[in-house]
PDB file of N, CA, C, O and CB in Angstrom:
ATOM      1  N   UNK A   1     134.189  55.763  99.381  1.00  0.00           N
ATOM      2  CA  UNK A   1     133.691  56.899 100.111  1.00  0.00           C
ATOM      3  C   UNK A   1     133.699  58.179  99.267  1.00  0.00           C
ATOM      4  O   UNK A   1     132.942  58.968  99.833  1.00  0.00           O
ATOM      5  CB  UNK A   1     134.508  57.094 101.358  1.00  0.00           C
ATOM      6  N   UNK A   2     134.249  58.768  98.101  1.00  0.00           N
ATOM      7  CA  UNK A   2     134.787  59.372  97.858  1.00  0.00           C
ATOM      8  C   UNK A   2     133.712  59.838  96.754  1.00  0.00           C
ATOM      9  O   UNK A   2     133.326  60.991  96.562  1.00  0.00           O
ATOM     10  CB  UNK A   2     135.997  58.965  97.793  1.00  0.00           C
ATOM     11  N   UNK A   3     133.283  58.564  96.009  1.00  0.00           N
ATOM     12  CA  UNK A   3     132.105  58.593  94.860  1.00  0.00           C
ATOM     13  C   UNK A   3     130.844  58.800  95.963  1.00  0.00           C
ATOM     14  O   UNK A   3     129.928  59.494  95.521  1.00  0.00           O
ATOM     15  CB  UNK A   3     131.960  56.897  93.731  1.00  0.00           C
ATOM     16  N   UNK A   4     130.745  58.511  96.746  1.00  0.00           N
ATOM     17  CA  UNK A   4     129.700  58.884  97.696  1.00  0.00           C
ATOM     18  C   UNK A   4     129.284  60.353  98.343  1.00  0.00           C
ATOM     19  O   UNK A   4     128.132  60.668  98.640  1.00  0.00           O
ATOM     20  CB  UNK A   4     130.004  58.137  98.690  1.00  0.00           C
ATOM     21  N   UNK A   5     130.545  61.251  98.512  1.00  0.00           N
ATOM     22  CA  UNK A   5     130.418  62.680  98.857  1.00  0.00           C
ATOM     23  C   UNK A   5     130.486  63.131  97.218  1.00  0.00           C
ATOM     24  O   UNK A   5     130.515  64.360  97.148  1.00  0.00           O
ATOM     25  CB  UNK A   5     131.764  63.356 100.029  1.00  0.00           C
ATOM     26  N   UNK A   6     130.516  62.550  96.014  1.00  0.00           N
ATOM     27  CA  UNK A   6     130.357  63.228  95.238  1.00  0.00           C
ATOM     28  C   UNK A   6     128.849  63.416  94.558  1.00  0.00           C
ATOM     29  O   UNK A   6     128.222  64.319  94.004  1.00  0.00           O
ATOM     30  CB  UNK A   6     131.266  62.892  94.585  1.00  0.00           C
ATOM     31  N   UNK A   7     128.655  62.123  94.905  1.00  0.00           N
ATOM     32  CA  UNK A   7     127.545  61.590  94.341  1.00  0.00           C
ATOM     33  C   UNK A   7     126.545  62.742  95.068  1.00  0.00           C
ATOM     34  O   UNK A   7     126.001  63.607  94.381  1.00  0.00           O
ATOM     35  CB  UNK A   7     127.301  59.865  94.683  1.00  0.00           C
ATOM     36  N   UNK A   8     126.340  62.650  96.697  1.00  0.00           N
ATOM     37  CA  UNK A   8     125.677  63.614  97.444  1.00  0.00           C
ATOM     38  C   UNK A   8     125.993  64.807  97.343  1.00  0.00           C
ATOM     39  O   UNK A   8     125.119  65.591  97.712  1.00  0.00           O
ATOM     40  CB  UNK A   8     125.706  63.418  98.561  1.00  0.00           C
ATOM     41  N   UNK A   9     127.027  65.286  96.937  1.00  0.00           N
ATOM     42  CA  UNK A   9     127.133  67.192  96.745  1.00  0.00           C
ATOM     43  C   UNK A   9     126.689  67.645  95.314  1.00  0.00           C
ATOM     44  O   UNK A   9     126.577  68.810  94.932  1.00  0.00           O
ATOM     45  CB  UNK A   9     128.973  67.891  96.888  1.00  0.00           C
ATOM     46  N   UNK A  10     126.467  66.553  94.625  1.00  0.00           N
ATOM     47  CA  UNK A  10     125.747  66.871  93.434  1.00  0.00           C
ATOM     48  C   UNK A  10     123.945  66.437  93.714  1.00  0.00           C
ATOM     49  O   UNK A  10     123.238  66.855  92.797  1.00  0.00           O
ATOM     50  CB  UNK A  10     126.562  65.917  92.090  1.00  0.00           C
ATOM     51  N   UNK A  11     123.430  65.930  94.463  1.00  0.00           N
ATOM     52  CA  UNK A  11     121.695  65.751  94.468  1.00  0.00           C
ATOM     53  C   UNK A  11     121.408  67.189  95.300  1.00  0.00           C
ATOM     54  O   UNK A  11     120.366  67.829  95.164  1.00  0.00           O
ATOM     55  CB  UNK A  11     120.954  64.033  95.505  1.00  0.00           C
ATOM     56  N   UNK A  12     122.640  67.624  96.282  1.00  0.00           N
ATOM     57  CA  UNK A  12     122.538  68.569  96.712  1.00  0.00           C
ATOM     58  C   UNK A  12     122.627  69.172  96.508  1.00  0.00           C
ATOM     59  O   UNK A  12     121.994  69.970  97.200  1.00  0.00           O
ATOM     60  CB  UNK A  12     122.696  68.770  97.152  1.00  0.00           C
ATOM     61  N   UNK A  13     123.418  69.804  95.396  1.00  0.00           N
ATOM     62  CA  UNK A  13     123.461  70.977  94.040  1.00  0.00           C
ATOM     63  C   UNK A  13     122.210  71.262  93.469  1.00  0.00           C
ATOM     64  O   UNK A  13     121.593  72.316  93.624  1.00  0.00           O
ATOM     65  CB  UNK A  13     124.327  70.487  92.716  1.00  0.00           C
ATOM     66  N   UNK A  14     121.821  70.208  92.745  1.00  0.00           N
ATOM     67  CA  UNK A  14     120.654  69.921  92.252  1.00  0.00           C
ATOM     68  C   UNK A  14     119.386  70.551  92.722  1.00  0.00           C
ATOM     69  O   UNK A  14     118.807  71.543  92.279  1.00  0.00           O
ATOM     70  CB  UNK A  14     120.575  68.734  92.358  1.00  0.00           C
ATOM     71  N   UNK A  15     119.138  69.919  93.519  1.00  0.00           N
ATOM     72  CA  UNK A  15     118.099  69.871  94.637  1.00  0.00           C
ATOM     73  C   UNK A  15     117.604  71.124  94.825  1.00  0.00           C
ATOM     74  O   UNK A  15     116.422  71.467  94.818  1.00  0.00           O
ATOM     75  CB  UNK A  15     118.599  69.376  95.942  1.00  0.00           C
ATOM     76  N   UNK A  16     119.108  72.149  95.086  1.00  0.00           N
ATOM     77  CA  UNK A  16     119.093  73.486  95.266  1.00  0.00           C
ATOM     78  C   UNK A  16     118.946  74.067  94.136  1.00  0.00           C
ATOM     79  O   UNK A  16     118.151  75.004  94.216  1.00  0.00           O
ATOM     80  CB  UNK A  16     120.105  73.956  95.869  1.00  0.00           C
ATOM     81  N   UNK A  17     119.502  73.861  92.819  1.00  0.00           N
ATOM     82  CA  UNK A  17     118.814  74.702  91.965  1.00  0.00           C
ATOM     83  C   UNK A  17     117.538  74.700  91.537  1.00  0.00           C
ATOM     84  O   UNK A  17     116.937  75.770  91.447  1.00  0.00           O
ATOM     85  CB  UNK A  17     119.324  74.719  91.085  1.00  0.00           C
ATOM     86  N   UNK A  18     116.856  73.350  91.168  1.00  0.00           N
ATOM     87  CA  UNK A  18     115.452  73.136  90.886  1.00  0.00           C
ATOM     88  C   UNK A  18     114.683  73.568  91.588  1.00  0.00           C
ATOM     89  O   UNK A  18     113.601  73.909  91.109  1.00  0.00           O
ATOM     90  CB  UNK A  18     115.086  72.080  90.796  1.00  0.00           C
ATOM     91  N   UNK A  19     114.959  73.740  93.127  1.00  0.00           N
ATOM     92  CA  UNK A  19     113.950  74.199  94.289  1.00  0.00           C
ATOM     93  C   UNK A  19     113.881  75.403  94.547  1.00  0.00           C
ATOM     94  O   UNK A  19     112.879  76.018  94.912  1.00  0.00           O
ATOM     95  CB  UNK A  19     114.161  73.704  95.500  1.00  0.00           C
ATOM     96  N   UNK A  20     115.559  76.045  94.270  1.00  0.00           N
ATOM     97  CA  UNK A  20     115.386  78.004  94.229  1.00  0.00           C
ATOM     98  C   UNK A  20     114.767  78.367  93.263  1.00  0.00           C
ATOM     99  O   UNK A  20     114.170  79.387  93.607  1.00  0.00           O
ATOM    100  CB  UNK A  20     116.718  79.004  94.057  1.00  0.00           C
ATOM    101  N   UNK A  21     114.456  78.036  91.801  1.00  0.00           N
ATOM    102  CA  UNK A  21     114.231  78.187  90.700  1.00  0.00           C
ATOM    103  C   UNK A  21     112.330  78.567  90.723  1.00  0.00           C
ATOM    104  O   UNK A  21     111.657  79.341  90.042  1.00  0.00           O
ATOM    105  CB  UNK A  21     114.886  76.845  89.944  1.00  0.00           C
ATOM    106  N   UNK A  22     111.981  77.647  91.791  1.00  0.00           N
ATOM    107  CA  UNK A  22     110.401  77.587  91.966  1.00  0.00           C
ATOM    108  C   UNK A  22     109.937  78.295  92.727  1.00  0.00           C
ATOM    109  O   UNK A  22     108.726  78.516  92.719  1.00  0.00           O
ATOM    110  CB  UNK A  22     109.853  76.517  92.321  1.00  0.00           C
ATOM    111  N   UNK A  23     111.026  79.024  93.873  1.00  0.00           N
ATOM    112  CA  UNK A  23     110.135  80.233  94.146  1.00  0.00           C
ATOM    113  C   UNK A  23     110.609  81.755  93.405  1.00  0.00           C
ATOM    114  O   UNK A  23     110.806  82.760  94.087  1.00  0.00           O
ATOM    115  CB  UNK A  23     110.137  80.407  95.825  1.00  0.00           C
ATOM    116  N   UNK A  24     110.738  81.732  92.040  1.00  0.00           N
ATOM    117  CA  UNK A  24     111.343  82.980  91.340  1.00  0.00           C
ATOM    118  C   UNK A  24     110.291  83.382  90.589  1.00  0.00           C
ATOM    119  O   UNK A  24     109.939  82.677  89.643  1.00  0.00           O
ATOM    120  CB  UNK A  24     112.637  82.777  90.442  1.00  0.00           C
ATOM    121  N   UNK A  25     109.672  84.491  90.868  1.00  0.00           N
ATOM    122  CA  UNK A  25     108.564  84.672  90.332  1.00  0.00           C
ATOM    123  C   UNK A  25     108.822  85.224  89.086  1.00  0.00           C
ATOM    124  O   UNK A  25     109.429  86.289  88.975  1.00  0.00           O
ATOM    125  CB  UNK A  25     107.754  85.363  91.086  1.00  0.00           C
ATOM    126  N   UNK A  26     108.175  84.217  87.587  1.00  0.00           N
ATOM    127  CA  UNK A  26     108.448  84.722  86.116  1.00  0.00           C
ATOM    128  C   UNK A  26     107.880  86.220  86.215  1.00  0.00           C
ATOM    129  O   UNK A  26     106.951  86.639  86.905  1.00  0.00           O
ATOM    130  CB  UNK A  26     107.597  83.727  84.821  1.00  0.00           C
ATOM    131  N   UNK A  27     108.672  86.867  85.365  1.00  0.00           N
ATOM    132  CA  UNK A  27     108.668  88.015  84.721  1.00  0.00           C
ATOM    133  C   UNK A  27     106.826  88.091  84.232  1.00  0.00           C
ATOM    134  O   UNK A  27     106.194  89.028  84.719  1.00  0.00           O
ATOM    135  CB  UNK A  27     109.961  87.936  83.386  1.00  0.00           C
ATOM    136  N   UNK A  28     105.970  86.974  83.177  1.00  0.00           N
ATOM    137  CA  UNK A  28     104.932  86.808  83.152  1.00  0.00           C
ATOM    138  C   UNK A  28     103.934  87.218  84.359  1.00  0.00           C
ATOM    139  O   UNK A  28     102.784  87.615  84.177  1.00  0.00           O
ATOM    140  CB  UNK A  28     104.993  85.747  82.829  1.00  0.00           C
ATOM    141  N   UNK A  29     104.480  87.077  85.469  1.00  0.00           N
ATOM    142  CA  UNK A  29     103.466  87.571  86.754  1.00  0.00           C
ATOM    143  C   UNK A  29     103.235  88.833  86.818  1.00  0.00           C
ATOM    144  O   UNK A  29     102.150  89.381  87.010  1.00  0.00           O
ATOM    145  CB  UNK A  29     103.942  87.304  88.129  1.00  0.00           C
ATOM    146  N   UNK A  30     104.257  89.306  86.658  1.00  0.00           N
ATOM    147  CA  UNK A  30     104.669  90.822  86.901  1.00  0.00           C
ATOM    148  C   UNK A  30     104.120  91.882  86.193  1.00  0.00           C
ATOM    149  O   UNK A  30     103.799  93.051  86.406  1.00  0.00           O
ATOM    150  CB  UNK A  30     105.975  91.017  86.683  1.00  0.00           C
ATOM    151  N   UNK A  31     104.121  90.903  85.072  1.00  0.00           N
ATOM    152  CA  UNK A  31     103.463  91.858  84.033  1.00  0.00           C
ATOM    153  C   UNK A  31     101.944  91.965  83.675  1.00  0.00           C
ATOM    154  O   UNK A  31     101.420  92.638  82.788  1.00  0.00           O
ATOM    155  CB  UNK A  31     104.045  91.561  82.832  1.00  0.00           C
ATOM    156  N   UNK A  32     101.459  91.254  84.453  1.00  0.00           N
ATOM    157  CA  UNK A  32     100.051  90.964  85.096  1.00  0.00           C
ATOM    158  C   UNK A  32      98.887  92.015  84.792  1.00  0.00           C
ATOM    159  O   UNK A  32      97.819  91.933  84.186  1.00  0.00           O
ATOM    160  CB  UNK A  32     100.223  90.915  86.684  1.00  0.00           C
ATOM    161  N   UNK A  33      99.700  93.271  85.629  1.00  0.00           N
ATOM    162  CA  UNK A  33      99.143  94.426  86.212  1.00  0.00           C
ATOM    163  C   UNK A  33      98.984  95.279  84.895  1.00  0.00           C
ATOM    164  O   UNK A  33      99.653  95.439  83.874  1.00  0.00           O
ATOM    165  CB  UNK A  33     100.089  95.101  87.424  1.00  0.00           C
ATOM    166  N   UNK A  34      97.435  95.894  85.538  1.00  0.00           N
ATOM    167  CA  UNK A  34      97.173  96.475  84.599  1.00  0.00           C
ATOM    168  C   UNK A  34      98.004  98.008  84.519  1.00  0.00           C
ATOM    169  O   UNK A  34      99.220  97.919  84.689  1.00  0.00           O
ATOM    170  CB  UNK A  34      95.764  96.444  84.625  1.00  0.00           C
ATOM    171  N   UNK A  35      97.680  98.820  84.376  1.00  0.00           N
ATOM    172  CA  UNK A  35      97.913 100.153  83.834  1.00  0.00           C
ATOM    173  C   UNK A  35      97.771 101.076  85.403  1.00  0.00           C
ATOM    174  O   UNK A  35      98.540 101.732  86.106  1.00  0.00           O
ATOM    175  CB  UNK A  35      96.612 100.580  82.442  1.00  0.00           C
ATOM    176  N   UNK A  36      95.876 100.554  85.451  1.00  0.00           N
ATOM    177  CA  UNK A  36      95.457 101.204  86.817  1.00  0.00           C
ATOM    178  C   UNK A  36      96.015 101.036  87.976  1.00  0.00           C
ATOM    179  O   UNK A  36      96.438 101.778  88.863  1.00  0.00           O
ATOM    180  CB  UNK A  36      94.344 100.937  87.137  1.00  0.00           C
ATOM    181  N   UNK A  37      95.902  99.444  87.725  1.00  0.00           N
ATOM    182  CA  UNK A  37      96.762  98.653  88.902  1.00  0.00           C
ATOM    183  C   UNK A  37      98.710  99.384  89.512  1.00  0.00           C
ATOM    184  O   UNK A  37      99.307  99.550  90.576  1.00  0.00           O
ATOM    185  CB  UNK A  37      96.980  96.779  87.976  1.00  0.00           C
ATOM    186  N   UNK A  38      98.903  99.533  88.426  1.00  0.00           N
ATOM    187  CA  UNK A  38     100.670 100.017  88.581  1.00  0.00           C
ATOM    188  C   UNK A  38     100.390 101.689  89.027  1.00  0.00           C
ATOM    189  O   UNK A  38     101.445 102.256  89.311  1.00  0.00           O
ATOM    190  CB  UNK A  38     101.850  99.871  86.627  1.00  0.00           C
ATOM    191  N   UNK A  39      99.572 102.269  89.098  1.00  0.00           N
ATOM    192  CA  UNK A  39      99.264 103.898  89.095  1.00  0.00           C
ATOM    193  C   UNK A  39      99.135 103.731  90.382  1.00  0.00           C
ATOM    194  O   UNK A  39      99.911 104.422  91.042  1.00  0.00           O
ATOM    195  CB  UNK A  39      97.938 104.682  88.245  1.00  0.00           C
ATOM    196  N   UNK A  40      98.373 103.007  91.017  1.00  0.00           N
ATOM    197  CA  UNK A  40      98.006 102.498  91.976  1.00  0.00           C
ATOM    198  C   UNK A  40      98.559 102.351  92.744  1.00  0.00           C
ATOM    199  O   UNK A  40      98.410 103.035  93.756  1.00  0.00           O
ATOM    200  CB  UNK A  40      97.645 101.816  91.909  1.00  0.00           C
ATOM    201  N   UNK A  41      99.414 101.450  92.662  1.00  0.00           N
ATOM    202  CA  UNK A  41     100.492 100.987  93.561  1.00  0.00           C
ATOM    203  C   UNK A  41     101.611 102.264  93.433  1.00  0.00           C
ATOM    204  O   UNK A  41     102.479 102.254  94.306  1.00  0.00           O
ATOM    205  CB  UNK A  41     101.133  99.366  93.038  1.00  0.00           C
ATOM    206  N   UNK A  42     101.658 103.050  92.715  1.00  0.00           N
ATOM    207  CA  UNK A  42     103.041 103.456  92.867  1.00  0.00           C
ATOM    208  C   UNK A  42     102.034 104.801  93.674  1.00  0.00           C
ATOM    209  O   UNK A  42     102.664 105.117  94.684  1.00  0.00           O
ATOM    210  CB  UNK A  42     104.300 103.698  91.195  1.00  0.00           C
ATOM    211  N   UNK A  43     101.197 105.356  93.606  1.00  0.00           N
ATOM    212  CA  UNK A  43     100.632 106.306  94.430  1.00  0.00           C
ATOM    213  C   UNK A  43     100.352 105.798  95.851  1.00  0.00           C
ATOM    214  O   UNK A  43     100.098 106.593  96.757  1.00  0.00           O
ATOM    215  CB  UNK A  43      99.431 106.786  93.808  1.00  0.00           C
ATOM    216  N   UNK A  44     100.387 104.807  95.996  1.00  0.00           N
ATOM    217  CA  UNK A  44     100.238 104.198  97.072  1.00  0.00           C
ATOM    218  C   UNK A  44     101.774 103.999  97.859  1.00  0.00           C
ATOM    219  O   UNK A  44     101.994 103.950  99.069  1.00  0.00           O
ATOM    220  CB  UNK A  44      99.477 102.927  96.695  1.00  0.00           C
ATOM    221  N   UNK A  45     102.356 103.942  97.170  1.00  0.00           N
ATOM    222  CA  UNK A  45     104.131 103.653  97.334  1.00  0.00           C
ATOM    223  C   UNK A  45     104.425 105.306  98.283  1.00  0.00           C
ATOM    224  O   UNK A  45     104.772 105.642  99.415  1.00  0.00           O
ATOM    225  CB  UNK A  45     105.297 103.550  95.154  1.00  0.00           C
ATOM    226  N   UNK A  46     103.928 106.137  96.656  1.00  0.00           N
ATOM    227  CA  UNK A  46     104.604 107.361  97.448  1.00  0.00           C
ATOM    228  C   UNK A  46     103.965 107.525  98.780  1.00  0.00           C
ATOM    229  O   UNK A  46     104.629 107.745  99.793  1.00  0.00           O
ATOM    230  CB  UNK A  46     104.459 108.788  96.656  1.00  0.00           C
ATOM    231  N   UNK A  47     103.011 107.446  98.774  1.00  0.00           N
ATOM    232  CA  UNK A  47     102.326 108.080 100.159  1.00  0.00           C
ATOM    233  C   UNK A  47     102.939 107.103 101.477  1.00  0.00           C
ATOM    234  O   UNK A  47     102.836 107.505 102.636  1.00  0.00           O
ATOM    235  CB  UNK A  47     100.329 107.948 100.070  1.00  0.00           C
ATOM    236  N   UNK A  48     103.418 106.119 101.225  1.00  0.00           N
ATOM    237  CA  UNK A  48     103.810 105.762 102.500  1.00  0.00           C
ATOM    238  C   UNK A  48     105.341 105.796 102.632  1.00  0.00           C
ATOM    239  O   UNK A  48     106.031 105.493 103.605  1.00  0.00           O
ATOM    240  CB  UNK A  48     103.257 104.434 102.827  1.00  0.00           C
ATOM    241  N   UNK A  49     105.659 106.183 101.570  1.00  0.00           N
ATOM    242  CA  UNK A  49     107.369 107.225 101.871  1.00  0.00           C
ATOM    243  C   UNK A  49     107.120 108.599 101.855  1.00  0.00           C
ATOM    244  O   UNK A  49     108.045 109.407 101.783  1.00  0.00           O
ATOM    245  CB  UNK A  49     108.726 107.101 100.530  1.00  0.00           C
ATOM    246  N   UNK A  50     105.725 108.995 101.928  1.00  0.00           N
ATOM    247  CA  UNK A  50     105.672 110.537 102.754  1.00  0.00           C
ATOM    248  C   UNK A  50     105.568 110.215 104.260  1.00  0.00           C
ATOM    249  O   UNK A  50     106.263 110.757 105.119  1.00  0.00           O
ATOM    250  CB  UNK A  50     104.191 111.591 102.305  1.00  0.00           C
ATOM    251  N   UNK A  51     104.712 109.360 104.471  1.00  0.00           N
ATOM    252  CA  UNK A  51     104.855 108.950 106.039  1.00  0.00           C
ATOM    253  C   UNK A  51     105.609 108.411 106.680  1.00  0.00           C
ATOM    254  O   UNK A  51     105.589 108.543 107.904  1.00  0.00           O
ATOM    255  CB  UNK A  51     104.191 108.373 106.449  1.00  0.00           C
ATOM    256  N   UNK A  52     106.651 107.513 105.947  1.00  0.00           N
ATOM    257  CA  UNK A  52     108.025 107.107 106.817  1.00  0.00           C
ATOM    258  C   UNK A  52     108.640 108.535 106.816  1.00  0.00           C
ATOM    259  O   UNK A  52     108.702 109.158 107.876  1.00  0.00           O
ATOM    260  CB  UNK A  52     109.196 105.793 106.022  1.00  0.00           C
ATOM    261  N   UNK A  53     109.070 109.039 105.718  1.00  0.00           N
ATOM    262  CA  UNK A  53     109.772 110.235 106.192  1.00  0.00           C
ATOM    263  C   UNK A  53     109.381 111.347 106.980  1.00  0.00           C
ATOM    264  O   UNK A  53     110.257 112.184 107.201  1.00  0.00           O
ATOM    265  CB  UNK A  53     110.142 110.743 105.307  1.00  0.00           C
ATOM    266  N   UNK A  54     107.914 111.588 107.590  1.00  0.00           N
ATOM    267  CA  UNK A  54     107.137 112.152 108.592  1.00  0.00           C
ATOM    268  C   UNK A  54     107.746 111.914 109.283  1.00  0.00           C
ATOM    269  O   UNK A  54     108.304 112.752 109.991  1.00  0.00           O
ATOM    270  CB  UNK A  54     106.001 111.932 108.880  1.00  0.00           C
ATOM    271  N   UNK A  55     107.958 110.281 109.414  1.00  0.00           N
ATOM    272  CA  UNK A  55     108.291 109.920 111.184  1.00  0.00           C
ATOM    273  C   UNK A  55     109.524 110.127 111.174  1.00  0.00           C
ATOM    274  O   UNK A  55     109.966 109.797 112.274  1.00  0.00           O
ATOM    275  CB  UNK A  55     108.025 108.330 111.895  1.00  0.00           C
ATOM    276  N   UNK A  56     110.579 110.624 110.296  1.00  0.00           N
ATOM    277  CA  UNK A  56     112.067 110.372 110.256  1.00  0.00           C
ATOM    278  C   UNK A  56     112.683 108.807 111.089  1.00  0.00           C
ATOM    279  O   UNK A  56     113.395 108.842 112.092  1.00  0.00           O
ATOM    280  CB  UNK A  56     112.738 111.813 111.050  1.00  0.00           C
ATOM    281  N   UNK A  57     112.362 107.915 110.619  1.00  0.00           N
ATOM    282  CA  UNK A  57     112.721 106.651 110.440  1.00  0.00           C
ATOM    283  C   UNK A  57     114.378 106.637 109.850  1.00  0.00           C
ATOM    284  O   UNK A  57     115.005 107.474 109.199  1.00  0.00           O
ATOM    285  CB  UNK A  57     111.597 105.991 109.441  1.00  0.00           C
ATOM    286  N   UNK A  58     114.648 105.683 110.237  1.00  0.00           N
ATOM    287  CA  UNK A  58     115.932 105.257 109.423  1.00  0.00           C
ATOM    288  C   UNK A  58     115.886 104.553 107.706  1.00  0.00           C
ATOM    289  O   UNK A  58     114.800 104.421 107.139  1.00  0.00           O
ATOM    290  CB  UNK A  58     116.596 104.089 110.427  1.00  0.00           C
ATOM    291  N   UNK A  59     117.075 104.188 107.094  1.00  0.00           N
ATOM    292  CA  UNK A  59     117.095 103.961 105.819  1.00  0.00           C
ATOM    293  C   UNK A  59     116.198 102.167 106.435  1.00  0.00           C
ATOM    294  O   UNK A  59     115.361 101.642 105.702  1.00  0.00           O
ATOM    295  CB  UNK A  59     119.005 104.142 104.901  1.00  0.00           C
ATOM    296  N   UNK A  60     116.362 101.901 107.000  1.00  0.00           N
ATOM    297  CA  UNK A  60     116.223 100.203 107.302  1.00  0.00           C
ATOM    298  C   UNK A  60     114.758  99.941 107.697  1.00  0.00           C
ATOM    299  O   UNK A  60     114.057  98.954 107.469  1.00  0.00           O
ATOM    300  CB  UNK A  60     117.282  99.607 108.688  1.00  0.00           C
ATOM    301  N   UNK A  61     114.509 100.969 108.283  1.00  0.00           N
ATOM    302  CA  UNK A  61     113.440 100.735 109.362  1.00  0.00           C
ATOM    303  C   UNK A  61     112.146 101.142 108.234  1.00  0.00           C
ATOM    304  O   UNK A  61     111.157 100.435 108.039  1.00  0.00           O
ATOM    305  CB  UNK A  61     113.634 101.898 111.013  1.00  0.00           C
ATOM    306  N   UNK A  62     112.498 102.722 107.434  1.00  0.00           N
ATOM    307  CA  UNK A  62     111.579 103.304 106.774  1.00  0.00           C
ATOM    308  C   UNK A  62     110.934 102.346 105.300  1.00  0.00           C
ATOM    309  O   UNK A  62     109.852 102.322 104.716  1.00  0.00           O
ATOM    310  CB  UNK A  62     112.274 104.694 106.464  1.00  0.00           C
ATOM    311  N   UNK A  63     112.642 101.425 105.078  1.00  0.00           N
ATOM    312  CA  UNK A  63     111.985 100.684 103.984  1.00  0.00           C
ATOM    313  C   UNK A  63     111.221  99.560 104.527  1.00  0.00           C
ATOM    314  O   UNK A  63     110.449  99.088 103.692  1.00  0.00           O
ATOM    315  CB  UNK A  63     112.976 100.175 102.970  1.00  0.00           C
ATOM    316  N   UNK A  64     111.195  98.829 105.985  1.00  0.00           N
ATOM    317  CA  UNK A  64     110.237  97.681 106.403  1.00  0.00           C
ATOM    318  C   UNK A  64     109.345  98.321 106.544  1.00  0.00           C
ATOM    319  O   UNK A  64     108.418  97.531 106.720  1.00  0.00           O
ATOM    320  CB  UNK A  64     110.426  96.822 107.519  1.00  0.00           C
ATOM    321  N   UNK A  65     108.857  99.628 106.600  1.00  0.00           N
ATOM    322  CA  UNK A  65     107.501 100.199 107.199  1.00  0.00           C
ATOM    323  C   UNK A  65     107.058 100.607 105.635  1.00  0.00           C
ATOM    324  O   UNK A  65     105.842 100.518 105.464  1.00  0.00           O
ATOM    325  CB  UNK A  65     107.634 101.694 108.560  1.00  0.00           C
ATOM    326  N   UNK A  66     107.657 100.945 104.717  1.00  0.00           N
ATOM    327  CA  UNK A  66     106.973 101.555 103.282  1.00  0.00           C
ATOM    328  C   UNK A  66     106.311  99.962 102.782  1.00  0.00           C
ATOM    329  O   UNK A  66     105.126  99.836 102.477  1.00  0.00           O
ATOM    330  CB  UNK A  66     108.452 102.409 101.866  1.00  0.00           C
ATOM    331  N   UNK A  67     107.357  98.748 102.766  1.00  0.00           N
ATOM    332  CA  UNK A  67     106.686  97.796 102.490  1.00  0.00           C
ATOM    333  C   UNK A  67     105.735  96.994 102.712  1.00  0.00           C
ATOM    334  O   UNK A  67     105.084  96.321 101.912  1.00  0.00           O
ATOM    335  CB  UNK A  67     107.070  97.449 102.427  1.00  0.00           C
ATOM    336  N   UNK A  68     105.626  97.123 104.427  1.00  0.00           N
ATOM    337  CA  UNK A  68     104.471  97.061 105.355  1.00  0.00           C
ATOM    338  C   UNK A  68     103.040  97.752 104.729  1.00  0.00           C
ATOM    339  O   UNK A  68     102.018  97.138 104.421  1.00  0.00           O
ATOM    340  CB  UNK A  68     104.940  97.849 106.738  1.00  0.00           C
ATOM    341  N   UNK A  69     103.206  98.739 104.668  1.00  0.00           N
ATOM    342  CA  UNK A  69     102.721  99.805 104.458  1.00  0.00           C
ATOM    343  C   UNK A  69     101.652  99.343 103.149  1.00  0.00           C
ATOM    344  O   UNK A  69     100.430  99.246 103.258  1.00  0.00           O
ATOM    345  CB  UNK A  69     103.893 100.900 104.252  1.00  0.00           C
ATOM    346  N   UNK A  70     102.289  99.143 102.159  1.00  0.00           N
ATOM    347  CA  UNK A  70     101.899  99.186 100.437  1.00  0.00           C
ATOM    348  C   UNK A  70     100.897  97.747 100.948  1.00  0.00           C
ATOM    349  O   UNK A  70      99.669  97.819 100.916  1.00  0.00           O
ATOM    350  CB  UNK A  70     103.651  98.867  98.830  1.00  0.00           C
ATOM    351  N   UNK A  71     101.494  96.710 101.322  1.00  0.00           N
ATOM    352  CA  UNK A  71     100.981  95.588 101.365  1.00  0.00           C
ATOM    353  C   UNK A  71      99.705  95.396 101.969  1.00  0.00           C
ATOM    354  O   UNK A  71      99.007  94.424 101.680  1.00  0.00           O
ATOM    355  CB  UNK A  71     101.771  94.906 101.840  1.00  0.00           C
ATOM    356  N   UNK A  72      99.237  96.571 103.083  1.00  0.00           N
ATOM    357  CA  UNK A  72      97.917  96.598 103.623  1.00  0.00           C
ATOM    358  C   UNK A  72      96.867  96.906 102.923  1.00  0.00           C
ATOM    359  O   UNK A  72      97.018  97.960 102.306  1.00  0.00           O
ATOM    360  CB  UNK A  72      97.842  97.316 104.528  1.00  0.00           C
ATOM    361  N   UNK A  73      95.576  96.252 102.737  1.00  0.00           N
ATOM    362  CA  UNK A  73      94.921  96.758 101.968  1.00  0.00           C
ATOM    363  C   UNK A  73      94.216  97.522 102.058  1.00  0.00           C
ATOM    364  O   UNK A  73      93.610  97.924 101.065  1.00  0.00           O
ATOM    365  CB  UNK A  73      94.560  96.282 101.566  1.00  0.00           C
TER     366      UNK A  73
END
């Protein structure tokens, strides 16, 4: 029994690292963006942390709504 919970807490180790590993998006993605693209987004960033802080939102609430926010197109 004993080689058996070992045997299984290791495919289950496993399992878990190979499978967290695949949704980690490489550094290569990221760096994707062009120049315009990053100007872009970060002007786009600010403006919707001028409008969470309009609404005086909380620290929690203002960052689900800035991220909301950026992601609309």
């Amino acid at each position: 029994m004993p080689r058996f919970v070992t045997t299984l807490s290791a495919a289950v180790i496993a399992t878990a690292l190979v499978g967290g590993s695949a949704f980690v998006p490489t550094p290569a993605e990221a760096a994707k963006m062009s120049t315009a693209e990053k100007a872009a987004l970060k002007e786009k960033t600010a403006d919707c942390n001028k409008q969470a802080k309009e609404q005086k939102l909380g620290f929690l609430k203002r960052h689900k709504f800035v991220k909301e926010c950026v992601a609309k197109p």
